[in-house]
N, C-alpha and C positions, 0 to 999 in steps of 0.2 A: 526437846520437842514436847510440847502438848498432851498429856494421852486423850485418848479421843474415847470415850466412854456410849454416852447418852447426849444424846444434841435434841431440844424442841427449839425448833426455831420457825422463821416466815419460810415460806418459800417461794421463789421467782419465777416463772418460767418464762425460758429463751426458747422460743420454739424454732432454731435454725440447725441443721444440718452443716458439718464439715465444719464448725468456728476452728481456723487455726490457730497458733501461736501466736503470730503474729496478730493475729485481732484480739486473742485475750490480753497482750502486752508489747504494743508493736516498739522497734526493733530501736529509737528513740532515749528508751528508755531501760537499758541496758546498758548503761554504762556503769551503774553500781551495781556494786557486790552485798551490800546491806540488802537486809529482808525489808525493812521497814520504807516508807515512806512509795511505794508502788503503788499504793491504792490507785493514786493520783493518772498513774495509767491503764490501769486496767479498763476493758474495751474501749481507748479512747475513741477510734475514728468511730464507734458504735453510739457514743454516750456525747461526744462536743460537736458542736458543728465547726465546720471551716474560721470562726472565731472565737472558737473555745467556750461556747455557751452551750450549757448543757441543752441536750433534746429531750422534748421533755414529754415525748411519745416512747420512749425508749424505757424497758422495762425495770431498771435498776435507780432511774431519774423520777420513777413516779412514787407519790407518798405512801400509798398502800404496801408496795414493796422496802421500802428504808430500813437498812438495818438488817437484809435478808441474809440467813445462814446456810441456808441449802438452795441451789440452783439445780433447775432439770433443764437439762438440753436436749438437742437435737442427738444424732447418730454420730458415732467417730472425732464426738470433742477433741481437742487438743491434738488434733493432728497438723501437720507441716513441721518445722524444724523443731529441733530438741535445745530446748531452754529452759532451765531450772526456776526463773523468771516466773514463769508461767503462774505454777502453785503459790509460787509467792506473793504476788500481786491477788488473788484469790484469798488468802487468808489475810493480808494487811486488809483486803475488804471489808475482811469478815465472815470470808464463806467460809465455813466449816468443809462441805461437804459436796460434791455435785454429782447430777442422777441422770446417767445417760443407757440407753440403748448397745451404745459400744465406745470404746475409748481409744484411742491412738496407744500404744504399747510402749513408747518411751516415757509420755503425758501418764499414763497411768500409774509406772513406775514410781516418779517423778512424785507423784502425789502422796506414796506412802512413803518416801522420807522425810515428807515436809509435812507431816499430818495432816492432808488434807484425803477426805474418804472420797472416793471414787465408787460409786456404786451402780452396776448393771442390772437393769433392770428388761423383763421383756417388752419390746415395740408398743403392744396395748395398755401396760403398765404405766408407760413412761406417759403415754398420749392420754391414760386417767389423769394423772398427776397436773397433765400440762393443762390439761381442762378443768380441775379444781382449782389448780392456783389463780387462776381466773375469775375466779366465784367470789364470794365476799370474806370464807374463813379460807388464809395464806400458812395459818398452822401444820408442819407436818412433826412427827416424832422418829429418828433415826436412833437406832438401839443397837450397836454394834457386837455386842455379848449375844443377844439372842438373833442379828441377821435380818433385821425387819423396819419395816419404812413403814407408819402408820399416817395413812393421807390424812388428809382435812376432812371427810366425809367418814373416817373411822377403819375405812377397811383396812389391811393388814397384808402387803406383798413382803417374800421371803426374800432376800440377794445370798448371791455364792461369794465366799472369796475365801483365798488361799488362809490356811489353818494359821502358819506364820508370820505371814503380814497384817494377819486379825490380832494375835498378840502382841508384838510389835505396837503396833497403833494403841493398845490398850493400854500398856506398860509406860507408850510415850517416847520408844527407841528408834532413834534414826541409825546410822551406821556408826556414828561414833559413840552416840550413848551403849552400843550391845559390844563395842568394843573394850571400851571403859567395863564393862562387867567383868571381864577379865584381867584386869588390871593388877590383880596382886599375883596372879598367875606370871601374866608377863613379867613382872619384877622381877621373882622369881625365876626364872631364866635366865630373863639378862645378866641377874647375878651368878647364876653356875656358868654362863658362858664365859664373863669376867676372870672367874677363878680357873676355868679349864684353858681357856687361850685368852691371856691377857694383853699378850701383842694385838690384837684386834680394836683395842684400846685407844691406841696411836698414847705417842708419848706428851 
């Protein structure tokens, strides 16, 4: 996984409430297990029309935004069903990062094994951010060491998040990379259990 350090990136804002799962990555496009190649659905019914031509009112379709690495939503992102999908299609994007109000609890999860930051922000926060990104600088700086999201206009709000899934993302570990750190440990083991009960072996 990625470590997620320092992100300057554009910033997009979705200003809709409740986007499920299924409209970050509907349900189509789940039949692979590979990370790669999801871009392609991420918000589809939001981003094509009924013949597959992009909308080009739609915030991700227009040129100002191309290329965006942080996304500010609406409240309760990525809530309805639980799909690993999700974050996935989100970073094949190229989102780094998304800035919401509050996050669905599986989705938010979900994000910190896939390096992707999920950052809560307060209501008035989030509603600055969504009315900069609007404006003509799309600039924001997300700093995960020091906690801080520096808008387009300069100012500086703080985000909370859990002490261990801050390092984690810094280091770049998902659950098998922190497993892997133990790795001569477990060898180790498995070696004295070999030697103490070898029947467990099988022949």
């Amino acid at each position: 996984m990625q470590p997620f350090t320092r992100l300057d990136a554009k910033l997009a804002p979705l200003p809709l409430a409740n986007i499920d799962t299924d409209q970050i990555i509907p349900k189509q496009f789940l039949k692979t297990v590979e990370r790669e190649g999801l871009a392609k659905g991420l918000f589809y019914d939001l981003r094509f029309d009924a013949d597959g031509r992009e909308k080009p009112d739609f915030v991700l379709n227009r040129p100002e935004y191309k290329g965006a690495g942080v996304l500010v939503a609406g409240d309760n992102f990525g809530c309805g069903s639980s799909r690993e999908h999700a974050p996935w299609a989100l970073m094949d994007f190229g989102i780094r990062c998304v800035i919401s109000s509050s996050f669905a609890d599986i989705f938010y999860s979900n994000c910190f094994q896939n390096g992707l930051l999920p950052v809560v922000l307060k209501p008035d926060q989030v509603q600055q951010l969504m009315a900069e990104a609007k404006g003509g600088n799309h600039l924001v700086t997300v700093d995960l060491e020091a906690q801080t999201i520096v808008a387009p206009s300069g100012e500086t709000f703080r985000f909370e998040i859990d002490p261990t899934r801050k390092e984690k993302m810094l280091q770049g570990l998902d659950a098998i990379g922190e497993t892997l750190q133990a790795a001569g440990a477990i060898d180790v083991y498995e070696m004295k259990q070999a030697l103490a009960q070898p029947w467990l072996e099988g022949a």
